[in-house]
N, C-alpha and C positions, 0 to 999 in steps of 0.2 A: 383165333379167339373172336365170336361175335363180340359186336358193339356191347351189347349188356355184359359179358365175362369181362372180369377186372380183375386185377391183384392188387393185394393190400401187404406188406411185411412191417411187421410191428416187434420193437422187443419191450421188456417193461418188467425186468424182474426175470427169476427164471422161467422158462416158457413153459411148462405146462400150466400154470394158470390160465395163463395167456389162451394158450390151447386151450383147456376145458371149457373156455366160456364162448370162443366164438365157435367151436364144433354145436350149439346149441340156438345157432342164429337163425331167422328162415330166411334163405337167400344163400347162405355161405354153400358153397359147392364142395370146397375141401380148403382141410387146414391141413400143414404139418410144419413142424418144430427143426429147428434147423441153426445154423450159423449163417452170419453175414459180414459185413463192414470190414473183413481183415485181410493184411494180408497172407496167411497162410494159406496155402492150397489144400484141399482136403483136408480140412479140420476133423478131429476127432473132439466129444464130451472131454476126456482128460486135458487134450492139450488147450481146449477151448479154455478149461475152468484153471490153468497155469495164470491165467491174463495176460498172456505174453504174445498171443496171436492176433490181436485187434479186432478177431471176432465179439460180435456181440450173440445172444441168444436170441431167439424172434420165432415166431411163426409167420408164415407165408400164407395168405389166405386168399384162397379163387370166390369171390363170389358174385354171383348176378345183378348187377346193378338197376335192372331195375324192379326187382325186389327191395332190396336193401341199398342204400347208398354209401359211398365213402364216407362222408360226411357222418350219417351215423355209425359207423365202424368207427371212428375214427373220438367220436364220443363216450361210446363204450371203451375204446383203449384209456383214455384218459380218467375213468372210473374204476379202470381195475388194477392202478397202479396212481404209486404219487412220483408225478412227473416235478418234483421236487426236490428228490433225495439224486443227488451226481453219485453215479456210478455204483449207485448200489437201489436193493428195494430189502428192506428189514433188516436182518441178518444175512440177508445174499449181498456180500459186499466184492466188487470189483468192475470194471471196464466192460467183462461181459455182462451184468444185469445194467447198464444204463439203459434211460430213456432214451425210445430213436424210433423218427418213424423214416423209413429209405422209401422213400416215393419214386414212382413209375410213371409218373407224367405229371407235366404244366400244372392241370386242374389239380393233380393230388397234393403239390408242394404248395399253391394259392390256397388250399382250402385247410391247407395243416397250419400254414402259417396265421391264418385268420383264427382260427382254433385257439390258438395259443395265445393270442393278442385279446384272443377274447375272455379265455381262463386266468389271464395273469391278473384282471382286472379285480379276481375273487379270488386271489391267496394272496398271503402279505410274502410269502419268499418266491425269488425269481425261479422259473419254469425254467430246467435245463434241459428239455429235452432237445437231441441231436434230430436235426432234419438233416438226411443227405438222400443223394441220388441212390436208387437200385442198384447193388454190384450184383456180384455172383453168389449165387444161395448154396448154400448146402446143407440138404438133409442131414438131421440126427439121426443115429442110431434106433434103431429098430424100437427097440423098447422103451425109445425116450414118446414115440408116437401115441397119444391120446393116454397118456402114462395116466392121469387122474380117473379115468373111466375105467380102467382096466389094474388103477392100485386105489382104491376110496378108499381104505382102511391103513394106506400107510399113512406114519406118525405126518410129514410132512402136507399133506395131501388131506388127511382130515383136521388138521390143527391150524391150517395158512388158507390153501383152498377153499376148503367147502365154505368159512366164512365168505370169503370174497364172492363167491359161484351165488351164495344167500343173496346177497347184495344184490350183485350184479342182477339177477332173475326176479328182485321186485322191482328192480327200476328199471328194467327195458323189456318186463313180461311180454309188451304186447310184439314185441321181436325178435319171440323166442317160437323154436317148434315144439309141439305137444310134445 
């Protein structure tokens, strides 16, 4: 991995949101959706969404830093989910939608923690999100990958989504791709 190629894995709700909005970043190299933080080996979606595997949902994302930085990756995570609600986001309630970012180096865990110190100052409820080290990733299921681009018209996906995706694309246009 050159100096600029970086990884970022973020969860915040169920991942295809997550996914939809930084597959639209310039700089991100590639996303995909996947499981982290647990102990089960080769997690599967069903066993993931049992709760019972310590998996969380997340995507993994490679992008070029110095196009895009951590640091705004890392701002945009925290806009497209409320790092507020423990272990849930809406109606997705359990252990696997919590807030978490698993950092990959020194700089990623200093600049999430400032992050956070910095957002707490403007909510009145405590920020739960879980910072921990990088474990071992594992990809989702085939059809979990870039699920909103290729389902826009399911009920979940135009009714959760595409609000969020609205959002998200007026407040970080200028680091989005055409």
């Amino acid at each position: 991995m050159s100096s600029a190629k970086q990884v970022a894995t973020f969860g915040g709700g169920c991942f295809w949101c997550i996914d939809a909005a930084f597959r639209r970043v310039n700089g991100v190299l590639s996303v995909s959706s996947g499981y982290t933080g647990g102990e089960t080996n080769t997690p599967t979606y069903q066993s993931v969404c049992t709760g019972t595997t310590g998996h969380a949902e997340v995507v993994k994302i490679e992008f070029d830093s110095a196009i895009v930085s951590f640091e705004t990756l890392l701002a945009m995570f925290f806009t497209l989910h409320d790092a507020t609600q423990l272990n849930r986001q809406g109606n997705d309630i359990g252990t696997q939608y919590r807030s978490v970012v698993y950092y990959h180096s020194d700089a990623q865990l200093k600049q999430t923690n400032n992050m956070i110190a910095q957002l707490q100052d403007h909510v009145s409820k405590p920020i739960v999100t879980e910072v921990s080290p990088a474990t071992t990733y594992y990809p989702a299921e085939h059809y979990h990958q870039d699920y909103y681009n290729e389902n826009p018209q399911q009920g979940y996906c135009s009714i959760l989504i595409a609000p969020k995706l609205h959002k998200f694309e007026t407040v970080f246009k200028e680091f989005l791709t055409d």
